[in-house]
C-alpha positions as CSV (number, residue, x, y, z in Angstrom):
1,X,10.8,-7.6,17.4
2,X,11.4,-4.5,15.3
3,X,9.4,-5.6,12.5
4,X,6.3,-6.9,14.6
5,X,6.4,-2.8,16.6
6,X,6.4,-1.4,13.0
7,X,4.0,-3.4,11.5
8,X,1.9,-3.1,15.0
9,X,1.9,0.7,14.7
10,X,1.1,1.2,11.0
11,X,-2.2,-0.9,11.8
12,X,-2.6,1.2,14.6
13,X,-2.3,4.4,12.3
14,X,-4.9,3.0,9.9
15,X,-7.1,2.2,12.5
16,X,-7.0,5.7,13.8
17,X,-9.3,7.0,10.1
18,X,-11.9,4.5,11.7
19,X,-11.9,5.8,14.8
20,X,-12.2,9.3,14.3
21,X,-15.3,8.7,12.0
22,X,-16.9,6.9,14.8
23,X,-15.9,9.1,17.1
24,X,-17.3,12.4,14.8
25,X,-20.7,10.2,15.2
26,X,-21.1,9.8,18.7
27,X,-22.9,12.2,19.6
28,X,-25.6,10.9,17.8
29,X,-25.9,8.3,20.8
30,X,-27.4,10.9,22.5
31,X,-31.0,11.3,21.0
32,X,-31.9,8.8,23.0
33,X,-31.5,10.6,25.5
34,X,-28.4,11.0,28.7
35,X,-28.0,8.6,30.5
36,X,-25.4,7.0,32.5
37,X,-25.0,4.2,29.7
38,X,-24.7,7.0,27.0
39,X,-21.8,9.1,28.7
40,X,-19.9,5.6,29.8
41,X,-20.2,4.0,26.1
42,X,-19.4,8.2,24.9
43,X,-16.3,8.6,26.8
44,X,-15.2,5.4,25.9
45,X,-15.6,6.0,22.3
46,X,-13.9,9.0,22.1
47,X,-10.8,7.8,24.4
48,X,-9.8,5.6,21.4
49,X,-8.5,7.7,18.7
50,X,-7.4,9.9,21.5
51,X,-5.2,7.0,22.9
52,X,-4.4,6.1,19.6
53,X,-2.7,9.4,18.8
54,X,-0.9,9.3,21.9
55,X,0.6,6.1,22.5
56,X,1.7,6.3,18.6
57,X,3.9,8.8,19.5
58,X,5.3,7.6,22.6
59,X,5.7,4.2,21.1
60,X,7.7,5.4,17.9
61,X,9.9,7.7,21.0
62,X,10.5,4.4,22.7
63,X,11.3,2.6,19.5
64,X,13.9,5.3,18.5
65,X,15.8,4.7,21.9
66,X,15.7,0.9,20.8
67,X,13.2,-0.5,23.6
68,X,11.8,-2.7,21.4
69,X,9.4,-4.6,24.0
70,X,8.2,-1.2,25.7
71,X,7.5,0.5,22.3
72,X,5.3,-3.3,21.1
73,X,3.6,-2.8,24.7
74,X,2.5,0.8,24.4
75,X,1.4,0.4,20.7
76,X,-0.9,-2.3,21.6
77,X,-3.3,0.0,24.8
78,X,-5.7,1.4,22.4
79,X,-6.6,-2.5,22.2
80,X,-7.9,-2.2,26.0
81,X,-10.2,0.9,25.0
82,X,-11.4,-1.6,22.6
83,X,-12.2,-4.2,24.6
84,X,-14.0,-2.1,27.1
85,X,-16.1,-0.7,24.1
86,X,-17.0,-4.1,23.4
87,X,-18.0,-4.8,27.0
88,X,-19.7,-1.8,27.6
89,X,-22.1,-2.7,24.8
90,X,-22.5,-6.5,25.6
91,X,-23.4,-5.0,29.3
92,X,-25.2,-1.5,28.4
93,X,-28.6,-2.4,29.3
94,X,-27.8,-2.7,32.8
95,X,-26.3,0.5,32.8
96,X,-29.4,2.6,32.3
């Protein structure tokens, strides 16, 4: 279990270089134009390396104390931004 939360988080930390790029370019979504669809899929996009950043450290805090299965579950919520990311584009046209 130890080895899967460390190897978990160091993918997590290289997937934070990623996400900060993308998020430095979203605010290019909005020449376009504002629009409901355009904040949703914004705030979403910048909630990742946010999240990313934050459940890093409190996994690494919970791995130190030696709660293996807590620190594993934390590491892995940035996934759920990323999922709704993916959603949010599949269903963006309906939320003009």
């Amino acid at each position: 279990m130890k080895s899967l939360v460390v190897i978990v988080n160091i993918v997590a930390s290289l997937a934070l270089l990623p996400a900060l790029y993308m998020a430095l370019m979203s605010p290019m979504m909005f020449d376009s134009g504002a629009t409901t669809r355009t904040w949703t899929l914004f705030g979403t996009v910048l909630a990742i390396p946010a999240s990313i950043v934050v459940t890093q450290i409190a996994s690494w805090v919970l791995f130190y104390k030696g709660l293996y299965l807590w620190a594993l579950g934390v590491a892995c919520v940035p996934l759920l931004f990323v999922a709704l990311l993916v959603v949010l584009f599949m269903m963006s046209s309906s939320l003009t």
